[in-house]
N, C-alpha and C positions, 0 to 999 in steps of 0.2 A: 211483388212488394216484399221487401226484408224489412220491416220497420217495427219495433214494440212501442206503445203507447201506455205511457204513462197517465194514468186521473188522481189528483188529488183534488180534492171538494170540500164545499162546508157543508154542514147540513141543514139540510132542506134545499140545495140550490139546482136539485136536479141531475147533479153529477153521474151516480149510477147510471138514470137512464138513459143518459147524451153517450157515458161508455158500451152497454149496451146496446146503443143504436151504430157507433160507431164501429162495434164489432159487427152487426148483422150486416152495415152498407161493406166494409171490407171482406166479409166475410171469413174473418182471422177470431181464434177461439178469447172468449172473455173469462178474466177470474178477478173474483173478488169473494164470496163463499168459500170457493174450493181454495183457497190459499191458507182456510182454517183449517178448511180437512187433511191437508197434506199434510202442514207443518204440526198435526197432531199426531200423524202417523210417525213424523220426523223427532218428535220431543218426549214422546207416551203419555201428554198429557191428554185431555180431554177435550175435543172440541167445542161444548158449550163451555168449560174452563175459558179455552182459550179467547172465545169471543166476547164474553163478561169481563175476563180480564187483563188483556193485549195493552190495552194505554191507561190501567190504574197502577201509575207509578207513583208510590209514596214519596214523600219529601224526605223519610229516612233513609228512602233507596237513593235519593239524589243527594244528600249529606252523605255519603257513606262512600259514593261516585267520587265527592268535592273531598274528602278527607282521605282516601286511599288506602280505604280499609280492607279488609277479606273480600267484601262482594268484590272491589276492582281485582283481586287476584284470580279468581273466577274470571270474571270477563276477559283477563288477557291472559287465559287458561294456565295459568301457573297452579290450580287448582281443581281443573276438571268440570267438566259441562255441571257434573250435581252440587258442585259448591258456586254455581251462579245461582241469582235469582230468580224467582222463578220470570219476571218480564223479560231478562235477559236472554234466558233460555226458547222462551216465543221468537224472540226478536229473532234471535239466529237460524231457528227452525224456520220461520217464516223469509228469512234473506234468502238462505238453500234452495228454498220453491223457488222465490222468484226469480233467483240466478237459473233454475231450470228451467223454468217456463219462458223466461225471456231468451232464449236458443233459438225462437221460431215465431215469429211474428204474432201480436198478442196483443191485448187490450189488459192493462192490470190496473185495480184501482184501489188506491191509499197502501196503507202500512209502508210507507217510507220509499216506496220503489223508484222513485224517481232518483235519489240520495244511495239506493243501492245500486240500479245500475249506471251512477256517474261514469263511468267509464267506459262504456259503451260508446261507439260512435251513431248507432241506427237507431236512437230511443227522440221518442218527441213528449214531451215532461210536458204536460197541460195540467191547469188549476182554474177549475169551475166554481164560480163564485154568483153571488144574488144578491139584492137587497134585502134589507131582515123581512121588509113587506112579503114579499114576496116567498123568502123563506119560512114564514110563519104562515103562509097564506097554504103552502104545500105541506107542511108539518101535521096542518089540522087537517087539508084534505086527504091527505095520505095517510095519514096514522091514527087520526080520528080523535086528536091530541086537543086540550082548550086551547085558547090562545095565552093565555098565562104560563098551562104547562107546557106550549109549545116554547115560549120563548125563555122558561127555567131550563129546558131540553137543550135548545142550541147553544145557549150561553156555557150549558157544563161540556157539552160536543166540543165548542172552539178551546173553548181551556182544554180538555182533556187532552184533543188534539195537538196543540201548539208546543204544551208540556212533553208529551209525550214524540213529536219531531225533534224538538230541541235538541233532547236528552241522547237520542240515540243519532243526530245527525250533524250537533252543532250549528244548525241552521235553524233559519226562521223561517214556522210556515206559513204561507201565504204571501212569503216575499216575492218580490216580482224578478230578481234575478237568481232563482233558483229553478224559470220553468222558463219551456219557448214561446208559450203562448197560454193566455188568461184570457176567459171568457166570461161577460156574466149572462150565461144560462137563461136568468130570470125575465131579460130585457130580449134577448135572443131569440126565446124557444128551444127546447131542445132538438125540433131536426135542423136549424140554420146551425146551431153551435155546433152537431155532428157533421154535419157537412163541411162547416171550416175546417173541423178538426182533420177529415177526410184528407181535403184537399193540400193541407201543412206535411200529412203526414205522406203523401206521394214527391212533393215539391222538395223534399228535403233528403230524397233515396239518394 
């Protein structure tokens, strides 16, 4: 098998662990942790930094995007990696991994990977999705979260998230023609969703 596998997810829908499972049935290495660690070692920032603050992108860093000030000249390095911001500077530390890691058959999940390795022909782009029931029902069992704060939690996750795609991909996430295949998890289980995932991602070598 030469295939890299893409997850993106919402949260609470299970996604991690259907990736996780999909790497152990394949047995091809999984990252979604280590892609902080690297791209810290890649940026010199810190990887509790980096995981606190990978998708708080202000609205002035997206006015400033829309108006074509200093931060864009950073970004399209007319200015040097240290006159980007600092989200931008994650972002590109974190594309580096994945371009590296996706060399060799791989389970990668979130931070844009599916929109970085567009070009690839061996990637299978999946997005794990639940009903909120369901996502809330996993949030508190899993995190030990109420269900009020479970669902202040996802609601700021989907914003976070979605702002945070947009910006650096010009896409929509969760759109249904940005991936090969959408699953929901919640109706599924996580081993039938791994297993389709399995089975799309041999079907397509």
């Amino acid at each position: 098998m030469n295939q890299v596998i893409t997850i993106g997810r919402e949260l609470g829908s299970g996604g991690r662990t259907v990736g996780k499972e999909v790497a152990r049935l394949l047995n091809i290495p999984y990252y979604d942790r280590e892609l902080i660690d690297e791209a810290a070692k890649e940026s010199g920032l810190s990887s509790d930094f980096i995981e606190n603050n990978e998708q708080e992108i202000t609205s002035s860093f997206l006015y400033n995007l829309a108006m074509g000030n200093s931060y864009t000249y950073g970004m399209l390095g007319l200015g040097g990696t240290n006159s980007m911001p600092l989200t931008m500077q994650v972002f590109l530390a974190q594309q580096k991994v994945i371009q590296k890691y996706a060399a060799n058959p791989c389970v990668i999940v979130g931070r844009c990977a599916d929109f970085i390795l567009r070009e690839k022909t061996n990637v299978l782009r999946v997005f794990i999705y639940a009903s909120m029931e369901e996502r809330i029902k996993r949030a508190v069992e899993e995190y030990g979260y109420s269900q009020k704060k479970a669902l202040d939690v996802i609601a700021k996750s989907d914003k976070g998230r979605a702002r945070h795609y947009a910006t650096f991909t010009e896409w929509d996430w969760g759109d249904r023609r940005n991936y090969d295949l959408m699953l929901n998890a919640g109706s599924l289980g996580v081993d039938a969703a791994a297993q389709m995932i399995c089975r799309a991602a041999q079907d397509v070598e």
